[in-house]
N, C-alpha and C positions, 0 to 999 in steps of 0.2 A: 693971782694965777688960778685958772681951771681945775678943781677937782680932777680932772682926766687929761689936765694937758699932760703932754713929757717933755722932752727934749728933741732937738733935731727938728722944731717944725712938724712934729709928728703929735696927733693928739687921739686919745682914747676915745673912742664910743664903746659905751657898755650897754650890754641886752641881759635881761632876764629872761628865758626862755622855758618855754614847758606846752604840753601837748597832752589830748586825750584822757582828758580826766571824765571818772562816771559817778563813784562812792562816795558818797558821805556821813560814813557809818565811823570811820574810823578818825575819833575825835581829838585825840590825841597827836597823830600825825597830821591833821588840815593844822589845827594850833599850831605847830611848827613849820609847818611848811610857809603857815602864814605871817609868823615871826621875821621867815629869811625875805618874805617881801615887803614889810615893812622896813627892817633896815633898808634895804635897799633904795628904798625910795629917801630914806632920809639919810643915806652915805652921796646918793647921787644924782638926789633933784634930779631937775628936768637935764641934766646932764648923762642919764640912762633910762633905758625904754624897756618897759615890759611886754612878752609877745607872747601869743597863743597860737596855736597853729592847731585847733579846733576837735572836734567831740564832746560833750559837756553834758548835754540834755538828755543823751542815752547810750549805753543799753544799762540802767540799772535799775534795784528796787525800787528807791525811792525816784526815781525820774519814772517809772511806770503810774506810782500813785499821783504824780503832783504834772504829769504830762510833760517833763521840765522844767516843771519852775523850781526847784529845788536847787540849781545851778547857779540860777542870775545873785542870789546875797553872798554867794561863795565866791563868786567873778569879779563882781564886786568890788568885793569888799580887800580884792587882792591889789586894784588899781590896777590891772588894764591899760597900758596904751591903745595897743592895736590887736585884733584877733580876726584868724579867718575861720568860716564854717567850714565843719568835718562833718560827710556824710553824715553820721549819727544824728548830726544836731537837726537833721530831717525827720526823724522817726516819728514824734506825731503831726506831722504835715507843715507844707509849706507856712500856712494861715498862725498855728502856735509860735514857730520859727520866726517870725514876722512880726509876730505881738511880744515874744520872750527879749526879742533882739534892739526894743525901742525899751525895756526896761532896761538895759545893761549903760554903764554909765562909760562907755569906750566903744567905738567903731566894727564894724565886719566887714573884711573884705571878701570878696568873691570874684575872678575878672574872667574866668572861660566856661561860665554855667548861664545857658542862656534861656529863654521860656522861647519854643517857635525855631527859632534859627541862630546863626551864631550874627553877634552882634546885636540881637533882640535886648528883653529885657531880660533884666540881671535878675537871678532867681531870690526870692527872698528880703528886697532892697536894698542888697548887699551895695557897700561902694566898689568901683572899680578901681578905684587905688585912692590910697592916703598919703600927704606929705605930710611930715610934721619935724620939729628941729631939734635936735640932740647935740650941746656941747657946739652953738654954731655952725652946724652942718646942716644942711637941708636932707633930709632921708625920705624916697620914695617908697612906698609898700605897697604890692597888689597880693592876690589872693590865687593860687589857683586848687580848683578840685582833679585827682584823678579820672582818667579814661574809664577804669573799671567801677565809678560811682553808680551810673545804671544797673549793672549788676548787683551791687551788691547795697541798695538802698533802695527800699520798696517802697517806701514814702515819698520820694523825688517824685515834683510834677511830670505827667504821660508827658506833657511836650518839651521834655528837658533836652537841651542839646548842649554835650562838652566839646569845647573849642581843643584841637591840638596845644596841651598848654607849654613845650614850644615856641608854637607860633603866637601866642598870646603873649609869654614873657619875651619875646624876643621884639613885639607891636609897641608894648607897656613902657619897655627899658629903654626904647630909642625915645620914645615921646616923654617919655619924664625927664631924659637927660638934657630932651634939642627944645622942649616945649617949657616946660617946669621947671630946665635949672637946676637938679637936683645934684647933688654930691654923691651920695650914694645912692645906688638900689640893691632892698632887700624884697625877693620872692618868701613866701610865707603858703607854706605847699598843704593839703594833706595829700597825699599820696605817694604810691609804695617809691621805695627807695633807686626800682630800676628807673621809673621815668624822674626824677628829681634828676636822675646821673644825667639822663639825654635831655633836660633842660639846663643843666651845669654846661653842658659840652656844647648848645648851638649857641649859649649866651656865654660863650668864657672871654671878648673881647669887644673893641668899636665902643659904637654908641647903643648898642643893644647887650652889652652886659648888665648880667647878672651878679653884683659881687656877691653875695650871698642868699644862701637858702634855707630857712630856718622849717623844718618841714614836722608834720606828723603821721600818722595812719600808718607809721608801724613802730609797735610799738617799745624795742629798744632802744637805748641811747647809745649811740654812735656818730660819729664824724668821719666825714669820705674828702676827700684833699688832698693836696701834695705835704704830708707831717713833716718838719723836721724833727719833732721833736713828741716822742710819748712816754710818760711816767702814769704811770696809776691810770686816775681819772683826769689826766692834763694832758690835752696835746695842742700842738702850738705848730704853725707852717702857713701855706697858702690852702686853708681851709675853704672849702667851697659848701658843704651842706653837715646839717648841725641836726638831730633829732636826742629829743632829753627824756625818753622812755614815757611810763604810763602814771596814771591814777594817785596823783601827790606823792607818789614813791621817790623821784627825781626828779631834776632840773635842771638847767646848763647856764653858766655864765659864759657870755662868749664877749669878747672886746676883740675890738678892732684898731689897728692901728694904723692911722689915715694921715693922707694930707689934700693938700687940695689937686693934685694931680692924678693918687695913687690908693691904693690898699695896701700896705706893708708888707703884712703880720696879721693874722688871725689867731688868738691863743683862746681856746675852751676847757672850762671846769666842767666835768660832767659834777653833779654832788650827787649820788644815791642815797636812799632811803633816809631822809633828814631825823624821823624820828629814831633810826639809831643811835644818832649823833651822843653820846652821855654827854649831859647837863645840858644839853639844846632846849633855850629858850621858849615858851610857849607867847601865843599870843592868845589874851585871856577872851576878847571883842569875837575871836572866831568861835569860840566855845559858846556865847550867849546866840549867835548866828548859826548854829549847828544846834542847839536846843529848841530855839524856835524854829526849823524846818523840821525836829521829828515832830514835834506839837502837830504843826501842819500835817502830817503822816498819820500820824496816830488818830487825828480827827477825823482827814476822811478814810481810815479804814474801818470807821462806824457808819459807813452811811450803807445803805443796800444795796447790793451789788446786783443779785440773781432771783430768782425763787426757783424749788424744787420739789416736785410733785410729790418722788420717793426717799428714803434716808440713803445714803451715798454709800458707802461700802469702803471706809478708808483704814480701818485697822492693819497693823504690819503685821500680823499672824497672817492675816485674810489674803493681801495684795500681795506678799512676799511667796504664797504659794498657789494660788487660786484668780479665775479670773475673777476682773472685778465690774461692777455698773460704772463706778468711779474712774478706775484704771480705762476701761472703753472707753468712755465719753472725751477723756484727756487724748487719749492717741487718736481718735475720732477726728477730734478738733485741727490736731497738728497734720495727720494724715491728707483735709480737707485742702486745707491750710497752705500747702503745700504743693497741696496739687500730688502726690506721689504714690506710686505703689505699694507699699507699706512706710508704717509709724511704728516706730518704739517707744513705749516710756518706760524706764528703767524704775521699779516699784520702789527702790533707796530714794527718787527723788520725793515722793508723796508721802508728807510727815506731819501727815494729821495726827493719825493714831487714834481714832476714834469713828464712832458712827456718826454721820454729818446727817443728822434727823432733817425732816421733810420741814422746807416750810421758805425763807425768805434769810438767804446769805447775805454777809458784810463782804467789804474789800476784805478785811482783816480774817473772815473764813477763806477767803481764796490764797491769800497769801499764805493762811497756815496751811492749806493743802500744798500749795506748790511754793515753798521758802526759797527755794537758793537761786533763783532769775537763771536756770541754766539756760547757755545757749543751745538752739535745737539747729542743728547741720543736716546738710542732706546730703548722700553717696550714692553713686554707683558700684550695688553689691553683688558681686558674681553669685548663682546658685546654691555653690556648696561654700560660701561663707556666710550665707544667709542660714544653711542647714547648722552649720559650727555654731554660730549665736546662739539659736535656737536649743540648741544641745546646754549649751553655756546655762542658759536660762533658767532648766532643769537639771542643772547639776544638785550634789550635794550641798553645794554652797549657796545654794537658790536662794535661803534666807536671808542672807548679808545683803539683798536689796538688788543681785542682779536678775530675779526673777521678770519678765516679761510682760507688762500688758503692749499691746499692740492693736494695730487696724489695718487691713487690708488681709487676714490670712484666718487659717484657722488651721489646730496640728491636735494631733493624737500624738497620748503621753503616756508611756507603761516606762513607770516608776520601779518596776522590779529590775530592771536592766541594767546593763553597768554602765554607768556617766558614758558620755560619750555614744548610745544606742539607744538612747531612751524618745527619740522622735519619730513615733514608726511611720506618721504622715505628715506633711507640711500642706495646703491647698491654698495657691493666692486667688484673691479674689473672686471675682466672678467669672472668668476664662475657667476658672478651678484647675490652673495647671499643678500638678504636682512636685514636689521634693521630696525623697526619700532615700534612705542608703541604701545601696545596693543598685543604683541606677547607672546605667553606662553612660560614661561621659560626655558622648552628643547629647544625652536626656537632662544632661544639667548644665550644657553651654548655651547660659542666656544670663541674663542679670537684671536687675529689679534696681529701681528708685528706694533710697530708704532713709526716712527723716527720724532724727534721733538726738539726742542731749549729746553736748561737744564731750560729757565723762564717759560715754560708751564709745563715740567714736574717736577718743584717745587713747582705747584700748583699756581704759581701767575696770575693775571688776572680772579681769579674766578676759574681756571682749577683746583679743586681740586682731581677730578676725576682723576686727571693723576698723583696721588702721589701713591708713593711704599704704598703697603698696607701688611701690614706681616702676613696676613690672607690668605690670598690666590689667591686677586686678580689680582693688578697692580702688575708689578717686574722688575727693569730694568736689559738687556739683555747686552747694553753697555753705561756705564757709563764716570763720566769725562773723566779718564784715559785714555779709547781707541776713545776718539770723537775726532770726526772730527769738528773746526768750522763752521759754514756759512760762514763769510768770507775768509778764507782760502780753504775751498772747490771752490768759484768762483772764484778765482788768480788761482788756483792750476789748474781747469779747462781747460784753454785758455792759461797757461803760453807758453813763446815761447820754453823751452826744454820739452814738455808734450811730455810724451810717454819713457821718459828717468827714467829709475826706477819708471814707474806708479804701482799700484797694481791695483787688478782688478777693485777694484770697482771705480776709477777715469775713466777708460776706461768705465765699467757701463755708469757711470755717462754722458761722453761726447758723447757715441753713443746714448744715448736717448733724447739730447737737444740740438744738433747741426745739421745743415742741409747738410755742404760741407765745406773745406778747399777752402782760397782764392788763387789763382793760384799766382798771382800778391805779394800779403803784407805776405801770410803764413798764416794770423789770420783764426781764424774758424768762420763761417757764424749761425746765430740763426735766425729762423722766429717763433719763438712760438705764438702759435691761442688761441682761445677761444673756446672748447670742449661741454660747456655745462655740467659741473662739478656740478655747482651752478646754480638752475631753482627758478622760485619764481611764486609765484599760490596766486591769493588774494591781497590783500591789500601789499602795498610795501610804 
């Protein structure tokens, strides 16, 4: 008898499920997480399938250095059945995507991203669906991307076109069933949880169902279905869509309980954070695999990144209250970048601490100017929340790191004042419109673009001003999904194949902060000044 059969003619198919992984810094929990897929394969052979439902290659530190390849000995090495691409896994272009994806020892689906038109070619060599057999059942799997992946993926090829995925899974489910035979079909989504719902509801019957959706791109674990039944982390009903959260923190077993007719029973384990687990297991094979990708990390962040004509200006006495050449050239960058009417960089992210002398950067100098890979988001900020920041900036607390370098403005600062009145001028741009207090409120109803790290505009450091406001004011423009790091913006900058699948705004970006290419080394040359951004009048 079958490891998964039961009784009644009814027999188990099992899934190992998991989504949106980026770190692999945290050694510890991959060993474990890599444990529970090990057993797995050896509780239930080829009688249970493991699924991915995609992001892997970014946005992280080390997927900045290694361009993603940092991901494929991880993917690996967990045995993979079948995985589909999540926008991210685009981040350094189709071409990487394409060479990273013929090293992984398991399939990629993709079935509504098309190059040209829909029906065209499949982006990335993606297959348009996989059959493969689990426990005697024939199991159909296709791939779909969200609607909102042009948005929010800047590396997707210009001639990208998404099919209604819809009308894709509802084309796929009928042809696998009437064409292929298949027993079941499982959809394998990234995207957000409403469209998964309005692909659950045109495929919930016929010969174009859907039995299940194993989804990711966002990133808690949940299950949407008719429940009968929830305890804990178990729920058990006619489960229609499954996501197992993020970043090796969780994962989901889901079994099905079939027959040749029907779906049963769908029961799912969510498991969270494994390495909580006391006395959970390690697997020792992920540890020797996660030393050899920082090897790979640490090597090339010796190779030459930049050259710089001047010494850089990155002390936290310096940045945390004064402008800086360093703090410009960063918001510069992002500002360009962006495309937008002002940049912030919040001077807590920049943790050099030291003068960055004149001469020829590593990866491992940029990295130590900008460590924590923040994401950089863009809003629409009404005037007088723009003025509030700015206030923020030069509070008392200005040293704790919420101090201000920026691009696109420039403000008079009298430090004698009481917090809260110490902005006596604000000037954006070149228009030189003004902000100031004291201004009648038609004089400050307009709003500005403003690109910033996701920790100011979460409101932390006091920035509350810079949170979505569902009234009408703040609203972010581009959110996690389509951001770009800090970190990975300055690698990506300077790397040595720039210019090779750039989109524009890295091009942006490097003609507003670079001064010339070196004849000699190839690196590109920066001399960033002091402008006069940040003036101070009174007491300092």
């Amino acid at each position: 008898m079958s490891l998964a059969a039961t009784i009644d003619n009814e027999t188990q198919l099992v899934f190992l499920h998991f989504n949106d992984v980026y770190h692999v810094s945290q050694l510890s929990l991959l060993a474990r997480f890599a444990h529970v897929f090990k057993d797995f394969k050896l509780k239930y052979g080829s009688n249970g399938l493991t699924v991915f439902s995609g992001d892997a290659l970014g946005p992280s530190l080390e997927g900045s250095v290694l361009k993603g390849g940092h991901i494929v000995p991880v993917l690996n090495h967990l045995e993979i059945d079948i995985a589909c691409y999540g926008n991210h896994d685009f981040d350094f272009g189709e071409d990487r995507l394409r060479e990273l994806s013929l090293e992984c020892n398991f399939p990629w689906v993709l079935s509504n991203a098309f190059h040209g038109e829909e029906g065209g070619e499949l982006l990335a060599s993606a297959k348009e669906y996989v059959i493969q057999e689990c426990n005697g059942y024939r199991i159909g799997f296709f791939g779909l991307a969200g609607t909102d992946w042009p948005s929010n993926c800047q590396h997707l090829p210009k001639d990208t076109v998404i099919q209604d995925p819809a009308v894709t899974a509802r084309r796929l489910a009928r042809k696998l069933r009437t064409e292929e035979d298949v027993d079941v079909v499982i959809a394998i989504s990234h995207m957000r949880l409403e469209e998964d719902r309005i692909v659950s509801e045109a495929c919930a019957s016929g010969d174009s169902k859907v039995d299940i959706i194993l989804g990711g791109h966002d990133h808690e674990a949940m299950v949407e279905g008719e429940t009968t039944s929830v305890q804990r982390n178990e729920a058990t009903g006619r489960i229609r869509i499954v996501k197992s959260g993020t970043d090796f923190r969780s994962y989901s077993v889901v079994r099905l309980a079939v027959s040749r007719t029907a779906i049963h029973e769908v029961k799912v384990d969510h498991i969270p954070n494994p390495s909580l687990i006391h006395g959970h297991p390690e697997d020792s094979e992920m540890y020797c695999i996660l030393e050899s990708i920082h090897d790979r990390v640490s090597s090339v962040s010796n190779q030459p990144l930049l050259k710089t004509v001047c010494p850089l200006e990155g002390r936290g006495a310096q940045i945390r209250n004064f402008e800086s050449n360093l703090g410009n050239m960063l918001a510069d960058a992002v500002r360009a970048y962006y495309d937008v009417d002002v940049a912030f960089v919040n001077s807590g992210s920049i943790r050099c601490d030291r003068v960055v002398e004149s001469g020829v950067l590593t990866v491992r100098d940029a990295i130590d100017i900008l460590p924590f890979d923040n994401s950089l988001l863009v809003k629409r900020v009404p005037a007088s929340n723009l003025l509030q920041a700015l206030e923020n900036s030069v509070s008392d607390s200005r040293t704790d790191g919420r101090f201000l370098q920026f691009s696109g403005l420039s403000i008079l600062v009298d430090l004698g004042q009481p917090e809260g009145s110490r902005i006596l001028e604000a000037t954006l741009g070149k228009a030189a419109k003004r902000i100031a207090h004291g201004m009648i409120e038609s004089e400050l109803d307009f709003s500005v673009s403003v690109a910033m790290s996701a920790f100011i505009g979460d409101g932390f450091d006091g920035f509350f001003c810079m949170r979505d406001d569902p009234n009408g004011g703040v609203h972010t423009l581009v959110g996690f999904e389509g951001a770009m790091s800090d970190t990975g913006l300055l690698l990506q900058l300077f790397r040595k194949d720039r210019g090779v699948q750039d989109d524009e705004g890295l091009s942006r970006a490097r003609r507003a902060i670079t001064l010339c290419s070196d004849d000699e080394s190839g690196l590109l040359v920066i001399n960033p000044s002091l402008d006069g951004r940040i003036s101070f009048k009174g007491c300092q």
